[in-house]
C-alpha positions in Angstrom: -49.2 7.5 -74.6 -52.1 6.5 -75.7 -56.1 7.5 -76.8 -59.1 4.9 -75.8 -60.9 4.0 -78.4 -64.6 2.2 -79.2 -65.4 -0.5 -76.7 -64.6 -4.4 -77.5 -67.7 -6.2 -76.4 -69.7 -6.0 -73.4 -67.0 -7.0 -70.5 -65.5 -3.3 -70.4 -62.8 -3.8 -72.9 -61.5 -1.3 -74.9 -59.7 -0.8 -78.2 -56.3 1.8 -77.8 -54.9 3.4 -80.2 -51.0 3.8 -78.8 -49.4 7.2 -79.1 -45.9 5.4 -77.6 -43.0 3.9 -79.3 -42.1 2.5 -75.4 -42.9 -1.3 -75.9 -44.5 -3.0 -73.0 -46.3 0.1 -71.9 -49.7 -1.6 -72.0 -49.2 -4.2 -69.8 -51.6 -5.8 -67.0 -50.7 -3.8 -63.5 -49.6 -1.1 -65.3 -50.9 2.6 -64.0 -51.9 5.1 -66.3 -53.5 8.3 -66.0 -56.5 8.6 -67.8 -57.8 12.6 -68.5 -61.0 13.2 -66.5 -60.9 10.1 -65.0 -57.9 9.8 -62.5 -55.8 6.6 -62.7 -56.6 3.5 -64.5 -55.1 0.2 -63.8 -54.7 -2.1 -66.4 -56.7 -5.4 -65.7 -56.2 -7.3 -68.7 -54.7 -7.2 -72.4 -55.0 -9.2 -75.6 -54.6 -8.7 -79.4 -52.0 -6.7 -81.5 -49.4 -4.6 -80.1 -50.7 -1.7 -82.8 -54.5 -1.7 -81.7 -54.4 -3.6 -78.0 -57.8 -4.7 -76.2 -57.3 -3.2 -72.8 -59.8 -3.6 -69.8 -59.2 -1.3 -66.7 -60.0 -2.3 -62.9 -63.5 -2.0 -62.1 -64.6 -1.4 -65.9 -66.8 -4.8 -66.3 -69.4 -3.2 -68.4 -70.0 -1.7 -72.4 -71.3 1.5 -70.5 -68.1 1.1 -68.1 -66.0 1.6 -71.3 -68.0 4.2 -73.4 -67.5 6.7 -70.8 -64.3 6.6 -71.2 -63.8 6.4 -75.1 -61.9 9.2 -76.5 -60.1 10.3 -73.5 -55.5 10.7 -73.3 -54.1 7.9 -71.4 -50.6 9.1 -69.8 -48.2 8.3 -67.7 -46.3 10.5 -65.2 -43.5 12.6 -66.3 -41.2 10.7 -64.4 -42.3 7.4 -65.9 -41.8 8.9 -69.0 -38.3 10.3 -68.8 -37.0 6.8 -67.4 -38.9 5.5 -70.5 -36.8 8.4 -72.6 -33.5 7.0 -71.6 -31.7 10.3 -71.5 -33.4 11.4 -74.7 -36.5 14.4 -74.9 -39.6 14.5 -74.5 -42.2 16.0 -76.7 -43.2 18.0 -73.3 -39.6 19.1 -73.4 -39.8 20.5 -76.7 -42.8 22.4 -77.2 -42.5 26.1 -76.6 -38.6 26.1 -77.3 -37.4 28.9 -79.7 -36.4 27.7 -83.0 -33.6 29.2 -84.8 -31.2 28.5 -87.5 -27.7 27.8 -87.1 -26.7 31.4 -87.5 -28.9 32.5 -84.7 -32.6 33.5 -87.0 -35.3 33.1 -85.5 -37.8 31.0 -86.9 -40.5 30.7 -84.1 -41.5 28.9 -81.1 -42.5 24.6 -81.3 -45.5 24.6 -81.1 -46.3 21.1 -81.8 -44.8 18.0 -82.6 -47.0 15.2 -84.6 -46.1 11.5 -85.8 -45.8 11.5 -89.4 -45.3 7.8 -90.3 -41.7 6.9 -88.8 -40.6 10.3 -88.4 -41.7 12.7 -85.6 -42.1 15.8 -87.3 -41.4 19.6 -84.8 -44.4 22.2 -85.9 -43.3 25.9 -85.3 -44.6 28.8 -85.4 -43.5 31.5 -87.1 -43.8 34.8 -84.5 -46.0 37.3 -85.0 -47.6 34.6 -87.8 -50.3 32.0 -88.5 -47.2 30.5 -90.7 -46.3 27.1 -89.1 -42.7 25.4 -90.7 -42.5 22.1 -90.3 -39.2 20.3 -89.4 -38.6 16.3 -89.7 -36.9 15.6 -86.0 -33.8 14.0 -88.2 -30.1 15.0 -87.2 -29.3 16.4 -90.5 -32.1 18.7 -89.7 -32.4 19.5 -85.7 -29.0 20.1 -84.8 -29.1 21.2 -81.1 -31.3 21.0 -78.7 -30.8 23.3 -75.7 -34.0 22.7 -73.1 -32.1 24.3 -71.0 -31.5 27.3 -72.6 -35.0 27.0 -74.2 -34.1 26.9 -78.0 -33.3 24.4 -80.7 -31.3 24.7 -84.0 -32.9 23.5 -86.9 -31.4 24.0 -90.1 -34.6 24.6 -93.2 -34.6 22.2 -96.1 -33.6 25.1 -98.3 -30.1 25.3 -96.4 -29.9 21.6 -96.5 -29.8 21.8 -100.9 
């Protein structure tokens, strides 16, 4: 949800770049789970909801907050899917099979990247280096089947 970035001063505080569209997610108290670190509890926040200043428990220091510049803050999977509100996950996405409306396949999701407002599904063609990328739009995804582990996408090309 979110990726720590260059230290704010010399009390511990951080810069983070936010990687969620869940407002309120950076909030003091909160519990997130910082990679290589364990959990982090929010201490304190100030500043712009695009670019927060964060400080963590027990992070009082500059050195406090360099060693843990450029590491994934998360939250659990269920905190996640209750932030979702019955919608998907990326998590949920990746590695489903891709496939046009009359059953092609185009490959397997193998990423999914933030391209301004849109969230944009990367797959990979099989057997292939090709990726095809798909704006996450409903004229273009069509079904998603987690399940079932595909999703229909229909290509641009179909869409003309």
């Amino acid at each position: 949800m979110g990726v720590v970035g260059a230290p704010h001063g010399v009390r511990g505080e951080v810069k983070v770049q936010p990687r969620t569209d869940v407002a309120g997610r950076f909030q003091k108290g909160s519990r997130l789970l910082c990679d290589g670190m364990g959990e982090l509890v929010i201490a304190s926040v100030r500043g712009a909801a695009d670019v927060p200043i964060v400080r963590f428990e027990g992070h009082t220091s500059r050195t406090d907050a360099e060693r843990i510049r450029g590491r994934f803050l998360r939250v659990s999977r269920a905190d996640a899917r209750r932030a979702a509100q019955g919608g998907y996950l990326w998590a949920d996405l990746l590695g489903l099979r891709a496939e046009t409306p009359d059953g092609r396949s185009l490959g397997t999701v193998s990423e999914m990247i933030r391209a301004g407002e849109t969230d944009v599904l990367v797959v990979r063609a099989d057997g292939s280096r090709e990726e095809l990328l798909f704006p996450a739009i409903a004229s273009v995804v069509r079904e998603v089947d987690v399940a079932g582990r595909r999703i229909v996408v229909v290509p641009q090309e179909i869409l003309e």
